[in-house]
C-alpha positions, 0 to 999 in steps of 0.5 A, spaced: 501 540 495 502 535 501 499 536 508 505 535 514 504 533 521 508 531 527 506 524 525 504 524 518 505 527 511 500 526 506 502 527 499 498 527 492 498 519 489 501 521 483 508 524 487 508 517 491 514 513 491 510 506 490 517 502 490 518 505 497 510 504 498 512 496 496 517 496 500 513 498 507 508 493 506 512 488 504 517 489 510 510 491 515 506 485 513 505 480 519 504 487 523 499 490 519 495 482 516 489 484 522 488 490 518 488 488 511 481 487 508 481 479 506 483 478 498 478 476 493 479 470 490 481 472 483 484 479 484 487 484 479 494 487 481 498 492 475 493 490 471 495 482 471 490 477 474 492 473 479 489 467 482 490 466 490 
C-alpha cells in the first residue's frame, strides 16, 4: 500500500530503497543542514557507534 500525490508518494519503510535514500541526503546535504535536528555526540548508525 503506498499514498500517491502530485508531489509526493508515500511507501511503507520496508519497501524503500535506502541507497536511493542515501543518496538524496548526501546529494541534498547543504540545502537540508537548517532542517537536520542537531547530532548527539555519541550516535549509533546500522548499529555501529560512531563519535562526532
Amino acid at each position: 500500500m503506498y499514498l500517491e500525490t502530485k508531489r509526493l508518494i508515500l511507501v511503507p519503510a520496508y519497501k524503500i530503497n535506502v541507497k536511493k535514500v542515501l543518496e538524496y541526503l548526501i546529494k541534498n546535504k547543504e540545502f537540508l543542514k537548517p532542517y537536520e535536528p542537531k547530532k548527539m555526540k555519541n550516535i549509533i548508525k546500522f548499529g555501529i557507534k560512531k563519535n562526532y
